[in-house]
GUNUTOR-645116 format. One line per 8 residues: number of its first residue (from 0); their letters; for each residue x, y, z of C-alpha. Coordinates in Angstrom, 1 decimal. Layout:
N
NUM) A) X Y Z; ...
END
This chain:
375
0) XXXXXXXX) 46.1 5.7 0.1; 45.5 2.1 -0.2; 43.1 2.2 2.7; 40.7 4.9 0.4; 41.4 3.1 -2.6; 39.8 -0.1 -1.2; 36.6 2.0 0.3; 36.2 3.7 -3.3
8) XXXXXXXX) 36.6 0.6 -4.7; 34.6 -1.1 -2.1; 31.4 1.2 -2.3; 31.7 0.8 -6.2; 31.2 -2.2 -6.0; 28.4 -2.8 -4.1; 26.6 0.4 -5.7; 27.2 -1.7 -8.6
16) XXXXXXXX) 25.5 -4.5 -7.5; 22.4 -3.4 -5.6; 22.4 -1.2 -9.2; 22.0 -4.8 -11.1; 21.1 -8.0 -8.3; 17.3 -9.1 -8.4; 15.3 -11.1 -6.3; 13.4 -12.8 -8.9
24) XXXXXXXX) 11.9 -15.3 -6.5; 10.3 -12.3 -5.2; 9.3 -10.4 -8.4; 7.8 -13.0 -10.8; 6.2 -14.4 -7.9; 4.6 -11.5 -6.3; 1.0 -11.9 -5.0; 1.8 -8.8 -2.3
32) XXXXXXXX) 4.3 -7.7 0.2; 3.3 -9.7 3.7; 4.0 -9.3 7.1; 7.4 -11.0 6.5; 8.6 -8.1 3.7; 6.9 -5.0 4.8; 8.0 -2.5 7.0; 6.6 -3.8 10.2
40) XXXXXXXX) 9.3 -6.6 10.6; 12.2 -4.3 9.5; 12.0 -4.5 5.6; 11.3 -1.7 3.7; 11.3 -2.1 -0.2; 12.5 -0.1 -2.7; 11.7 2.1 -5.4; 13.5 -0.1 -7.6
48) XXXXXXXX) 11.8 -3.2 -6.3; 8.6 -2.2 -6.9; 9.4 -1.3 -10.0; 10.9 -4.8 -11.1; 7.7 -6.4 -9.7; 5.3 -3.9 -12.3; 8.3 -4.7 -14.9; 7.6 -8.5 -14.0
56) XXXXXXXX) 3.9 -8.0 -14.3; 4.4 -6.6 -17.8; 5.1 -10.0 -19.7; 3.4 -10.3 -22.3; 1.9 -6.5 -22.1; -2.0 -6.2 -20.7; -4.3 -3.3 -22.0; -4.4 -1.8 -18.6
64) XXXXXXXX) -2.9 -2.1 -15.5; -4.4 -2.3 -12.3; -2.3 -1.0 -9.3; -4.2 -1.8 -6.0; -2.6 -0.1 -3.2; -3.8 1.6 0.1; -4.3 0.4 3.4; -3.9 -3.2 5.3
72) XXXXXXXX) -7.8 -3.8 4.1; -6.7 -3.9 0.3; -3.6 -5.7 1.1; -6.0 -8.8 1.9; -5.1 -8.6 5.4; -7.4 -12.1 6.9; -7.2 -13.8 3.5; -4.7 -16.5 2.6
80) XXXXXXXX) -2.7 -15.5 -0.4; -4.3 -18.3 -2.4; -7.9 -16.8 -1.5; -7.0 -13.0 -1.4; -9.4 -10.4 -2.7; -7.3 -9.7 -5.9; -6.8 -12.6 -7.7; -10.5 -12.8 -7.8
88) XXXXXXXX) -10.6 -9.5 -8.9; -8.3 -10.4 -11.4; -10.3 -13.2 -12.8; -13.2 -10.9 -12.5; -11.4 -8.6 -15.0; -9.4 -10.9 -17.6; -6.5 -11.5 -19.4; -7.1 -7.5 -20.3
96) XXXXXXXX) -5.8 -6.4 -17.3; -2.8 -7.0 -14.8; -4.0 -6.6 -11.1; -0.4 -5.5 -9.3; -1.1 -5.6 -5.3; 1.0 -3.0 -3.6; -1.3 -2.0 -1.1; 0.7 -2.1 2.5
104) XXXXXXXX) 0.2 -2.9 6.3; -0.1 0.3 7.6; -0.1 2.3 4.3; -1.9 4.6 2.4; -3.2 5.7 -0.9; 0.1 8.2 -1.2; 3.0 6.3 0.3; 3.3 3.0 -1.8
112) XXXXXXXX) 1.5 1.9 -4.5; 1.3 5.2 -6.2; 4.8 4.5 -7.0; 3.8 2.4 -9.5; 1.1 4.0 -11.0; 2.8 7.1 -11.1; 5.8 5.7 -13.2; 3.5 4.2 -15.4
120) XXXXXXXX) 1.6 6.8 -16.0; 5.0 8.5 -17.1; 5.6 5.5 -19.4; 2.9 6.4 -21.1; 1.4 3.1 -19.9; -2.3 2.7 -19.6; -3.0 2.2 -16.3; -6.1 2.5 -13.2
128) XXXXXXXX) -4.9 3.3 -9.4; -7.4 1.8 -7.0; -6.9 2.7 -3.3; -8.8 2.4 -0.1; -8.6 4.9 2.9; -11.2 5.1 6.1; -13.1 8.6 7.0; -10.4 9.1 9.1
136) XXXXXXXX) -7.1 9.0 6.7; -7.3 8.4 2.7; -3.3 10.3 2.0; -1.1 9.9 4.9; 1.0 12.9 6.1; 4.4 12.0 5.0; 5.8 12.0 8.5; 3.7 9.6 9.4
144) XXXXXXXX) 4.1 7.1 7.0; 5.6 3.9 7.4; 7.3 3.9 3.9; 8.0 7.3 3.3; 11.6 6.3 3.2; 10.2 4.3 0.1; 8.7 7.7 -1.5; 12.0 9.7 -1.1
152) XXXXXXXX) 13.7 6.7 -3.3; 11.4 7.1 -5.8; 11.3 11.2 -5.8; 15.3 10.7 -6.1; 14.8 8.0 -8.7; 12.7 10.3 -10.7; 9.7 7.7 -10.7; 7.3 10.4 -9.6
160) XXXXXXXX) 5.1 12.9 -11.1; 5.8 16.1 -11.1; 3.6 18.1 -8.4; 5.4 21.4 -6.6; 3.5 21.2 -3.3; 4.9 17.4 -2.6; 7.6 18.0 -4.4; 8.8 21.3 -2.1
168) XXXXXXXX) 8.1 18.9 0.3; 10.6 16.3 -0.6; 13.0 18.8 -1.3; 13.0 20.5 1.5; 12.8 17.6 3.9; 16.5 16.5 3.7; 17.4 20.4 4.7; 14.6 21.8 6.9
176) XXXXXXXX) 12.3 18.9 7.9; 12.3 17.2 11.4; 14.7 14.7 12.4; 12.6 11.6 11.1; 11.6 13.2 8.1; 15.9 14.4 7.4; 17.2 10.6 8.4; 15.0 9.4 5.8
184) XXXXXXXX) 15.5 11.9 3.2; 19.1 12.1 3.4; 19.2 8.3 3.7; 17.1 8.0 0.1; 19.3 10.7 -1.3; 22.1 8.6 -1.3; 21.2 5.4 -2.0; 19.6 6.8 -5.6
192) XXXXXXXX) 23.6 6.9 -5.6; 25.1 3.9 -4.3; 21.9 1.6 -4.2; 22.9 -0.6 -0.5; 19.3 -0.4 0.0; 19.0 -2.6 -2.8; 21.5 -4.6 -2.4; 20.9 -5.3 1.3
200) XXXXXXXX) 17.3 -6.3 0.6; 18.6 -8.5 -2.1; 20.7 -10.4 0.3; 18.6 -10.4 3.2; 15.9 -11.5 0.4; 17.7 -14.5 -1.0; 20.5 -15.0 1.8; 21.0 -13.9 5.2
208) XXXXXXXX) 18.6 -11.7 7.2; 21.2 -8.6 9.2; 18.4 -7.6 11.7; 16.1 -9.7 14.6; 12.6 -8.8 14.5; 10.5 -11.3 16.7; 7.9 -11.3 13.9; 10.2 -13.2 12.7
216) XXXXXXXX) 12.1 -15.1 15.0; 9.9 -15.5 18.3; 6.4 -15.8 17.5; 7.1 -18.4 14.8; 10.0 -20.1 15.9; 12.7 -19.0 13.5; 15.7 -16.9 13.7; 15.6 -13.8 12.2
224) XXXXXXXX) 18.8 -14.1 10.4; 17.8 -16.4 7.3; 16.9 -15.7 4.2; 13.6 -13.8 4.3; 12.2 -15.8 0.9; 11.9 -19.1 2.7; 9.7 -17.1 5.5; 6.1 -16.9 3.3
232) XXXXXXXX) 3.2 -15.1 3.7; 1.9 -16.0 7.2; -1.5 -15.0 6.5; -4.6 -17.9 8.0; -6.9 -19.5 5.8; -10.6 -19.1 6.4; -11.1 -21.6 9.2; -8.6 -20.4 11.0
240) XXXXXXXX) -9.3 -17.0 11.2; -13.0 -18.3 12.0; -11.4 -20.1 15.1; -9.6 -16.9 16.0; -12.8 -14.5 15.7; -14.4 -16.1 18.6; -11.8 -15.1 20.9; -11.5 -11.4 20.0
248) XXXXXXXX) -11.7 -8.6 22.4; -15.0 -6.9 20.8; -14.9 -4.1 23.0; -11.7 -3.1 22.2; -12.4 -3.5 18.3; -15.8 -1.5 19.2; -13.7 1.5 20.4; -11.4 1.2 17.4
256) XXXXXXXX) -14.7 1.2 15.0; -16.2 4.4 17.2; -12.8 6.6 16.8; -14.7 6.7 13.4; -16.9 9.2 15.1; -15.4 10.3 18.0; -12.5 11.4 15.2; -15.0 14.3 14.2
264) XXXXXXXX) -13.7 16.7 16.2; -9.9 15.0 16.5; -7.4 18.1 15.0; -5.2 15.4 13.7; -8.1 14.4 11.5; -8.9 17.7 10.1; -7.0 18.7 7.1; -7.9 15.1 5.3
272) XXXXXXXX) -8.7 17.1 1.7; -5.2 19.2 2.6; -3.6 15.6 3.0; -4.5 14.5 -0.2; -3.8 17.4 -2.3; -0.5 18.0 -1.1; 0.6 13.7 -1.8; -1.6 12.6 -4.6
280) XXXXXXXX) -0.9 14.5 -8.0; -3.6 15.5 -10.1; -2.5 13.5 -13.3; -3.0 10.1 -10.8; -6.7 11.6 -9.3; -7.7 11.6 -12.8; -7.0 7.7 -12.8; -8.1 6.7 -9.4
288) XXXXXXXX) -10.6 4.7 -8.2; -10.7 6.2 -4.7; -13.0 3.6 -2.1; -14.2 4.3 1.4; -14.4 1.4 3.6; -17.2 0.3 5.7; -16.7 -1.3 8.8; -18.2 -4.6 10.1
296) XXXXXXXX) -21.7 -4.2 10.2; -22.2 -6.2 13.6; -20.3 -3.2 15.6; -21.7 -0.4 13.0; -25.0 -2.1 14.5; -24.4 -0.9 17.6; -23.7 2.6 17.1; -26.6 5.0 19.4
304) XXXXXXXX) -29.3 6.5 16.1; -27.3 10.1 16.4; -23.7 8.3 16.2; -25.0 6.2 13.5; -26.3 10.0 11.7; -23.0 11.4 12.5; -21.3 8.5 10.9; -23.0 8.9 7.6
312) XXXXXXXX) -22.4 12.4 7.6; -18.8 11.7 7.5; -19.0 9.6 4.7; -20.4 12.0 2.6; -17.9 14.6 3.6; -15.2 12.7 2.9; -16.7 11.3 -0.4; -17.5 14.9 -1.3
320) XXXXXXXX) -14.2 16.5 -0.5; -12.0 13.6 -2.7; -14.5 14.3 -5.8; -14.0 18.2 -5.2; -9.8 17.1 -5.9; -10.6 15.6 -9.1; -10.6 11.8 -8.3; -11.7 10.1 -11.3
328) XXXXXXXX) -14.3 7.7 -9.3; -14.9 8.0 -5.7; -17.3 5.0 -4.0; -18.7 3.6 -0.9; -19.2 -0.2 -1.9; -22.5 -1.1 -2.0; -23.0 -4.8 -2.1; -24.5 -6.0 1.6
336) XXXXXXXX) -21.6 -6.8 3.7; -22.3 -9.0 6.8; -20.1 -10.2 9.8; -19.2 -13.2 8.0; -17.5 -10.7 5.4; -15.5 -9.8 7.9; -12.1 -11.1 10.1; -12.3 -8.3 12.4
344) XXXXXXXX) -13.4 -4.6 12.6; -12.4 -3.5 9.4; -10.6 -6.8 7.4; -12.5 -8.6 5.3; -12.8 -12.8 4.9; -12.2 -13.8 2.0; -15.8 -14.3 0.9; -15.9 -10.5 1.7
352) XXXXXXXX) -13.2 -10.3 -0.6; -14.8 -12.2 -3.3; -18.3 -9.7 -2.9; -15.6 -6.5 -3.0; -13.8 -7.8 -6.5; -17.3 -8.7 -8.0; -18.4 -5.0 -7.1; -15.1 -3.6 -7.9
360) XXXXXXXX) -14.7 -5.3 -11.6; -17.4 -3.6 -13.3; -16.4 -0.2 -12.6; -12.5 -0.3 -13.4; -14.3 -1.5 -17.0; -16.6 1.0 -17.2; -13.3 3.4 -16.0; -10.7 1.9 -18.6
368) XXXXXXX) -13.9 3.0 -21.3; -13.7 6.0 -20.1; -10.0 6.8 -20.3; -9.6 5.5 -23.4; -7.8 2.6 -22.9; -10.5 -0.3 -24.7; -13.1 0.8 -27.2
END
């Protein structure tokens, strides 16, 4: 008896806690979640955590909210956090609106940041979701996602949007689904209950770090077991990355860039319209900005004239097939991109950054018009 006594007590406890404990070095900070706090080295945040970060954000409440999420490319992936893409695009907007980067390493338009604009949106809150995706993936299969473990917290959590075909989804995932999909269901269900998912990224946050990762322990010569806030964002500035360029495998980023087109006939490419119907509700479409990214130019260069045809064609598909599910706004961007936009294949620098947020700014105005929010 005393033995369960102490476990109920125990588990109360600390249900209690990750219930109330909040990193606030993380949330009134935030600028985005880096390689240090994402998924990648073993860190997976929460439903609640995103939502203190948008609660954070809300000081002093802005006419409209911008939630940024998506893949790697609107994370600012190759810019410094002091040069990334959406503080410019901030300062591009004004004091008017709060830009909230939640895009992810690895993410999508479905798995992350839509958190956040989906529980605002059911605030009542006015608020504009602008995510990226390539021709290949916009709305990740939940499976496949890096964070869906992050989307079954919110679904528990009731921070969602009502929509029956994700929603039979999520429900039927803890019961029916495969093994990954079951862990991670079954793993959200309960911690909606006793909330150690929350309190372990609190400690690991703020205190001591339970797991190795050689992200970060090896490769930059700390152990993995202290507290994650005094890691940083490990992100190069510019002339860095422009040393680093030169020594880049280009035709291994060239085969990465032609999968673009060699993807046309890939079956695990084909049900990209299905994809995004089933995991992006119709109430956030209608308040997306939905953006198709363009590779560097200096490999799109080198595509042969019928891969280069083929390429285009895909665009417009997929750019056709998002507008035909209701996305509010769906564009290629425009503005002349050159290599020195660019980190990599697909990254941008952060004067690429700077050209996106100047071509972005103008039409999340012209969107929060639209929608009613400003006159």
């Amino acid at each position: 008896m005393p033995f369960f006594i102490g476990l109920g007590v125990g588990l109360a406890a600390l249900s209690w806690l990750g219930a109330t404990v909040e990193s606030t070095r993380l949330t009134h900070n935030f600028v985005r979640f880096h390689q240090h706090v994402d998924a990648e080295s073993g860190y997976v945040p929460t439903a609640r955590q995103i939502r203190s970060i948008v609660d954070a954000q809300a000081e002093g409440p802005p006419a409209v909210f911008v939630v940024v999420g998506g893949t790697s490319v609107f994370q600012g992936a190759g810019q410094h956090e002091s040069l990334i893409w959406t503080k410019f695009l901030q300062q591009n907007l004004g004091a008017r609106f709060r830009v909230v980067n939640l895009a992810q390493r690895g993410g999508r338009a479905s798995d992350f940041g839509n958190i956040a604009a989906e529980f605002l949106i059911k605030q009542k809150r006015p608020v504009i979701f602008v995510a990226d995706g390539s021709t290949n993936v916009f709305a990740s299969r939940l499976e496949a996602s890096p964070y869906r473990q992050t989307i079954f917290d919110a679904w528990y959590r009731g921070y969602l949007l009502p929509w029956p075909p994700r929603d039979r989804l999520l429900s039927n995932a803890a019961w029916y689904g495969p093994d990954a999909l079951q862990a991670s269901a079954l793993g959200a269900m309960l911690n909606s209950y006793l909330n150690f998912n929350d309190f372990w990224n609190y400690a690991g946050y703020e205190y001591v770090n339970l797991n190795w990762n050689a992200l970060l322990g090896a490769r930059f010569g700390r152990r993995s077991f202290g507290p994650r806030a005094d890691l940083g964002d490990p992100e190069l500035m510019p002339e860095q990355y422009a040393a680093r360029q030169g020594s880049q495998d280009r035709n291994r980023v060239m085969q990465l860039i032609r999968s673009a087109v060699e993807g046309l006939t890939d079956p695990r490419w084909g049900p990209y319209k299905e994809s995004a119907d089933q995991m992006i509700p119709p109430r956030l479409r209608a308040v997306t900005l939905a953006v198709l990214r363009l590779e560097n130019p200096y490999y799109r260069d080198q595509f042969e004239p019928a891969e280069t045809e083929a390429y285009r064609a895909r665009i417009e598909d997929r750019m056709r097939q998002l507008q035909e599910l209701g996305f509010n706004r769906v564009i290629l961007p425009t503005k002349e991109f050159t290599e020195a936009d660019y980190v990599d294949g697909v990254h941008l620098s952060v004067i690429g950054g700077q050209k996106l947020a100047a071509e972005m700014a103008p039409v999340i105005r012209a969107m929060a018009t639209q929608l009613g929010y400003l006159p």
